[in-house]
C-alpha positions in Angstrom: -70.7 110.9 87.7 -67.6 113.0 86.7 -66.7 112.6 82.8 -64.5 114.8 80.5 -66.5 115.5 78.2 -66.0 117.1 74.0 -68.1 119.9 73.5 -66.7 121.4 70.1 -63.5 122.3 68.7 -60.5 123.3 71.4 -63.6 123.2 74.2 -63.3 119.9 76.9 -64.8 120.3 80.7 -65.0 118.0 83.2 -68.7 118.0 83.9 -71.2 116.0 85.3 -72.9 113.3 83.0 -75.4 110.1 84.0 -74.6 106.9 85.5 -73.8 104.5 82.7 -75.8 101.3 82.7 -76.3 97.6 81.6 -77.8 98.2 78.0 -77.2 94.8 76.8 -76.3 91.0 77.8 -72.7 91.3 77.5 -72.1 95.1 78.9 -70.2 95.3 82.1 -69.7 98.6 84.3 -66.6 99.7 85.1 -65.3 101.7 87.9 -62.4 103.6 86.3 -59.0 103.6 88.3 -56.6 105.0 85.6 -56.9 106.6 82.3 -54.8 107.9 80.5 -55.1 110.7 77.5 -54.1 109.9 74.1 -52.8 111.8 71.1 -55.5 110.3 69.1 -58.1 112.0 71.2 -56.3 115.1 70.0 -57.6 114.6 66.4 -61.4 114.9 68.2 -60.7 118.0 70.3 -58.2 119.6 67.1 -61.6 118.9 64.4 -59.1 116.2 62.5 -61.8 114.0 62.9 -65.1 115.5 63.2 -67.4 115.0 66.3 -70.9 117.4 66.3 -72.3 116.6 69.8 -70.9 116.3 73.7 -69.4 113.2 73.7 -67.2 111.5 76.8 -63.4 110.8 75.3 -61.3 108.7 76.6 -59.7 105.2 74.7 -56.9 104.1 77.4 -58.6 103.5 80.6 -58.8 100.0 83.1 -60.6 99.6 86.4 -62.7 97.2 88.2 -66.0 95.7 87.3 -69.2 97.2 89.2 -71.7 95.1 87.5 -72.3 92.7 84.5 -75.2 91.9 82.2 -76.9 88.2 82.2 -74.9 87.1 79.1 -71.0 87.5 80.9 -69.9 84.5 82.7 -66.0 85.5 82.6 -66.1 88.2 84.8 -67.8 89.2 88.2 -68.0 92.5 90.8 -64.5 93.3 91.7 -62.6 91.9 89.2 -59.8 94.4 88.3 -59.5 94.7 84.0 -57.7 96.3 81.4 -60.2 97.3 78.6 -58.8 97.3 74.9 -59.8 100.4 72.6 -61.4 98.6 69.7 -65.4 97.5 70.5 -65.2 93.7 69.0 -67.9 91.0 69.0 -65.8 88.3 69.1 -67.5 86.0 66.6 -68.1 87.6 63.5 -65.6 86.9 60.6 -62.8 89.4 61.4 -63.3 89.1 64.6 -63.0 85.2 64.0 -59.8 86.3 61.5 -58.2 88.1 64.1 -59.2 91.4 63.3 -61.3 92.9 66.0 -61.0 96.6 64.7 -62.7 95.3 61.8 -66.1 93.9 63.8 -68.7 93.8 61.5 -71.1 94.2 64.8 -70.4 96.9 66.9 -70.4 100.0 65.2 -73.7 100.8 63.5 -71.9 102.7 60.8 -70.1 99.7 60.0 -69.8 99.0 56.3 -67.2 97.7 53.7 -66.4 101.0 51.9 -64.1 102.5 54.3 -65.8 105.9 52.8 -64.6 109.4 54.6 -67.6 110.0 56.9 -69.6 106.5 56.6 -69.2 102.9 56.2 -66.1 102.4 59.1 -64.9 100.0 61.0 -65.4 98.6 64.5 -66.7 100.8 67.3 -64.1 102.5 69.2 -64.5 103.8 73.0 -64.6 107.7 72.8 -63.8 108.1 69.3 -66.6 110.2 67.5 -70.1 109.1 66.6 -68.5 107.8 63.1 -66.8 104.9 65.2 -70.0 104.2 67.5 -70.8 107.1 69.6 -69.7 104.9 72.4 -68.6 107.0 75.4 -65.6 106.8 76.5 -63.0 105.6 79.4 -61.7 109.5 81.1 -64.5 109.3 83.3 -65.3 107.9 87.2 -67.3 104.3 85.3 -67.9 103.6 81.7 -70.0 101.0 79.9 -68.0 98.5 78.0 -70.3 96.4 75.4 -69.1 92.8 74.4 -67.4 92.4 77.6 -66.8 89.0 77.6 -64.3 89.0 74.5 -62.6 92.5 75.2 -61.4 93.3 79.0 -58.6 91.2 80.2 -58.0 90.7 84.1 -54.9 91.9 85.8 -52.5 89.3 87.4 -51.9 89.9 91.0 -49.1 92.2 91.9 -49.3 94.6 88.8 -50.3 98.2 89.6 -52.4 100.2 87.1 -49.2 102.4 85.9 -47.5 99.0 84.7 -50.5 97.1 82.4 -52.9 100.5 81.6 -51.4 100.8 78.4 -52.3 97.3 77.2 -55.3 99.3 76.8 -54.0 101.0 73.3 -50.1 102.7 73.0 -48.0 98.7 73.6 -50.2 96.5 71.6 -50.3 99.7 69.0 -46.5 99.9 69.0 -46.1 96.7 69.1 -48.0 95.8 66.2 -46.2 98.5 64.1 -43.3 96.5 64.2 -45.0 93.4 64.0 -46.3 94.8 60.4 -42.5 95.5 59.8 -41.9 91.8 59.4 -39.2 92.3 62.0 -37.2 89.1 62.4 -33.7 90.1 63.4 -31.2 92.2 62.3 -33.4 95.2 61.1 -32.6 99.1 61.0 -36.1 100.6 62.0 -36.3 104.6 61.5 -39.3 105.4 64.0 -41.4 108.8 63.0 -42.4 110.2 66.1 -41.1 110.0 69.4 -44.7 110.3 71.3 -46.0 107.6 73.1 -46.8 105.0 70.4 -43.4 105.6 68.8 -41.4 105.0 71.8 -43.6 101.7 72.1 -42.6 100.9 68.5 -39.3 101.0 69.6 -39.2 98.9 73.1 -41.1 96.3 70.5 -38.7 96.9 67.7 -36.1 95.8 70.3 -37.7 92.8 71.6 -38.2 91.3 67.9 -34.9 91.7 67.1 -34.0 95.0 65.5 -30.2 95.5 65.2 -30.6 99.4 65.2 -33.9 101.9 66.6 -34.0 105.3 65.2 -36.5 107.5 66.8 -37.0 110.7 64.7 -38.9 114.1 66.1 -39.2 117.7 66.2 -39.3 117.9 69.7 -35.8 117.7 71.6 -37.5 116.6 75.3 -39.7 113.7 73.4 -36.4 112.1 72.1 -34.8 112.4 75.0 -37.6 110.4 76.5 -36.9 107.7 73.6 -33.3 107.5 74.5 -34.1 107.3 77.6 -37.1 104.9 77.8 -36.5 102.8 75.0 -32.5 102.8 74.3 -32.8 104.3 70.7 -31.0 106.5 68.8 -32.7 109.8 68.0 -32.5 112.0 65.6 -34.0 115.7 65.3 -36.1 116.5 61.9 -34.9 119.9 60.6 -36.2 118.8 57.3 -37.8 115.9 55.2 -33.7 115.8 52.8 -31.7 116.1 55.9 -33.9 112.9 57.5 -33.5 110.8 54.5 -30.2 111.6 53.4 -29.4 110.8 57.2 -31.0 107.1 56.8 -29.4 106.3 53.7 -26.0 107.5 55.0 -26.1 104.9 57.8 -27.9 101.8 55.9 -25.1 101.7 52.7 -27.0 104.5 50.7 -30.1 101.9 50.8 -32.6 103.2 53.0 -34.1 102.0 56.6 -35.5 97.9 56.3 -38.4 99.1 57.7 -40.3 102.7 58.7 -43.0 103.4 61.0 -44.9 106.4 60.6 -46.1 106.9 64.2 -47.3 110.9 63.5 -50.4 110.4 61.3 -51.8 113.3 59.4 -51.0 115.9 62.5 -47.8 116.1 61.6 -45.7 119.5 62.0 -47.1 121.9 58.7 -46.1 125.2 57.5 -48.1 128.0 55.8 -47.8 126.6 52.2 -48.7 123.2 53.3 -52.0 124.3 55.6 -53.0 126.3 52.2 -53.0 123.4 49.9 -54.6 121.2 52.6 -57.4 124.1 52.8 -57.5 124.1 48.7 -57.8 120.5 48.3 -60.4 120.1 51.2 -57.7 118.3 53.3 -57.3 117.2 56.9 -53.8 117.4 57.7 -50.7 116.3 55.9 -49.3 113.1 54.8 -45.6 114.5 54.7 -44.4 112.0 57.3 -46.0 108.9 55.1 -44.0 110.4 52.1 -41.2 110.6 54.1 -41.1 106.8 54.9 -41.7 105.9 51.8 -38.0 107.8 50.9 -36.4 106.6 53.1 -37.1 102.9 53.5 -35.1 100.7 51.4 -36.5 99.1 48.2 -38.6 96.1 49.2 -39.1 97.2 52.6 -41.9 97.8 54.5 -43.6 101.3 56.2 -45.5 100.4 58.4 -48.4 103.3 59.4 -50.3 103.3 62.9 -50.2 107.4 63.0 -53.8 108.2 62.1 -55.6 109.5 58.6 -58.7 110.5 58.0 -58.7 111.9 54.7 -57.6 111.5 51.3 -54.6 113.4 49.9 -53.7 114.7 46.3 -50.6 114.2 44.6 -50.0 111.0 46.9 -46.7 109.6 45.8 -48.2 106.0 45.0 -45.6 106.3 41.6 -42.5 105.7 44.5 -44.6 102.9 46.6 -44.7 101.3 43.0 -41.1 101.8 41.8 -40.1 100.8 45.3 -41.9 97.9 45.6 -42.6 98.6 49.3 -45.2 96.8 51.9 -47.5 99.6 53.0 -49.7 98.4 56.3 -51.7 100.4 58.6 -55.0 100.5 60.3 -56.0 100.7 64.2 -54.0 97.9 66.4 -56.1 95.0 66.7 -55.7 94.8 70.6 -57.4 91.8 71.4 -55.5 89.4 69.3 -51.8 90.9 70.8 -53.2 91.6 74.4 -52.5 88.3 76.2 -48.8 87.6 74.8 -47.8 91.5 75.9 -49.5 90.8 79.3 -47.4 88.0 79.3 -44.3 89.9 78.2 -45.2 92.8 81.0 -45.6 89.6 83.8 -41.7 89.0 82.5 -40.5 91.2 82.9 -39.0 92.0 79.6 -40.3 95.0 78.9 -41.7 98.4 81.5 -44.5 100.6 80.1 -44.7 102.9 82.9 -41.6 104.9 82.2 -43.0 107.0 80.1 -45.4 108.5 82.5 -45.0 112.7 82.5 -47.9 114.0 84.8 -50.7 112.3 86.3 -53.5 114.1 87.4 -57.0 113.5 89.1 -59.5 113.8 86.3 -61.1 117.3 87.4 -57.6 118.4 86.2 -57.9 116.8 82.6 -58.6 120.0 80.7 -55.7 121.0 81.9 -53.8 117.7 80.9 -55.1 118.3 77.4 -53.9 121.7 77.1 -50.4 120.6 78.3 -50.1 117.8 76.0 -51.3 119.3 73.0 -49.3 122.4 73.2 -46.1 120.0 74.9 -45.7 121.9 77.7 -43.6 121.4 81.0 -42.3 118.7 78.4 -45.2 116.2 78.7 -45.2 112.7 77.2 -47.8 111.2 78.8 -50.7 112.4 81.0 -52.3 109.7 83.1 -55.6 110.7 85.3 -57.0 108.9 87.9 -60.7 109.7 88.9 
């Protein structure tokens, strides 16, 4: 079959790879129909997070079902699914405690510690050998393990564009404001207006939030905010004039709640890519001490952006004095999925609208390149195989 495939650092080809097949009771084979690329598989093909062997990438991807192992009863041959990123079991004790991207089960470098290059979470499709070596979804079929807790069938009359990101950038946005504790009334300051952020804020909006700030570097990615999620927008210039702008509009208090939707990718100059280098660092972590300014005292930030390293000199003296909620991990998927299927069924919120370029997948090198130098303004890049 047809797979984009990692090679090393800045190198992705479309090549061809073997068949995947039933490896255990409760695999399933999927016939991909849409994927989609993902600015987490940026941190892969940028070195954030390191990979040493060909691996198929690909996290966002739903199709239909080819073929299940003896142990799945809940789905069958033709059955059209959405997959969730995170590889869960189903019945261990996060996964029992709502936390399938904790899964004790599925990733064989699983372990408590949470260490930099061993003991991680759950399995993740297309996400590095540290997170399972499990191949991913931007390919023409794909193996999905523990299929009868994470794919989710699609309701008659939705077309791919409309519930494919159920797969990853809704529930992930969605739980970014969940962690916000937003009940009503809230001014949310959004860092980033990529595809998770503008998520953040169609959620931010259907919990509640009085006012959606969207902040960015790039002018066409916030005009896609305003235009696909109603916020307001604001462009960074600099970490004082992004604070002092929050406080100005929140009674010199700060934001209720801030969402750092970046990660450790954020936008660096030389000084700051020295002391990363000095300090054996991957990335920056100026857009989580941003939120920590400028949320209020007793407020929450609220961190889906990826990091995959520690950091020196990490303000944890302000999280103190503050007295702020920090949350963050990967979205667990499964335990949002069915209620923002639901919400998608609705009507009450469009994920489509984001949509930029799709693509056949022997064009996703090409997508790649586009999205990670934001060229011909791309938001998202969806490829069909």
């Amino acid at each position: 079959m047809k797979a984009l495939v990692f090679h090393k650092i800045n190198d992705v080809s479309v090549d061809n790879v073997p068949d995947p097949i039933i490896e255990e009771p409760r695999d399933a084979i999927i016939k991909v129909t849409s994927t989609a690329i993902c600015g987490s598989d940026l941190h892969i093909l940028d070195g954030f997070v390191p990979q040493m062997q060909d691996m198929v990438l690909g996290h966002e991807f739903m199709g239909i079902v080819e073929e299940v192992g003896s142990g799945v009863t809940n789905l069958k041959k033709g059955d059209r699914v959405v997959v969730p990123f995170p590889i869960a079991c189903g019945h261990c004790f996060f996964c029992n405690n709502s936390w399938p991207t904790q899964c004790e089960n599925s990733n064989p470098k699983y372990g408590p510690d949470g260490g930099l290059m061993s003991e991680k979470a759950a399995a993740l499709f297309g996400y590095t050998d540290l997170y399972g070596g499990v191949n991913g979804g931007q390919a023409e079929y794909v193996r999905v393990p523990y299929s009868d807790f994470g794919p989710r069938k699609v309701p008659e009359g939705l077309t791919d564009e409309q519930v494919l990101f159920l797969t990853d950038i809704f529930p992930t946005g969605w739980a970014a404001a969940d962690w916000g504790r937003i009940r009503g009334g809230e001014t949310v300051a959004i860092f980033g207006a990529g595809p998770v952020g503008i998520m953040a804020a169609k959620s931010a909006w259907l919990m509640g939030a009085a006012r959606v700030i969207n902040i960015d570097i790039q002018q066409y990615r916030l005009d896609m905010a305003r235009q696909s999620a109603n916020s307001e927008t604001l462009l960074w210039e600099s970490e004082d004039q992004v604070v002092e702008y929050i406080r100005s509009i929140t009674q010199g208090r700060g934001a209720d709640v801030c969402i750092d939707a970046v990660g450790m990718e954020a936008d660096r100059n030389f000084l700051e890519k020295a002391k990363a280098v000095i300090n054996l660092e991957k990335g920056t972590p100026k857009v989580l001490e941003t939120c920590l300014r400028a949320v209020r005292r007793a407020g929450v930030v609220s961190v889906v952006g990826v990091y995959g390293s520690p950091f020196d000199n990490f303000p944890v003296h302000r999280w103190f004095d503050k007295g702020v909620t920090l949350m963050g991990t990967q979205a667990p998927v499964q335990y949002y999925i069915d209620h923002l299927m639901q919400l998608v069924v609705d009507g009450k919120v469009r994920l489509d609208d984001i949509i930029t370029h799709t693509l056949p997948l022997a064009d996703a090198a090409h997508g790649y390149e586009i999205f990670k130098k934001k060229e011909d303004n791309c938001v998202k890049v969806v490829l069909k195989p």
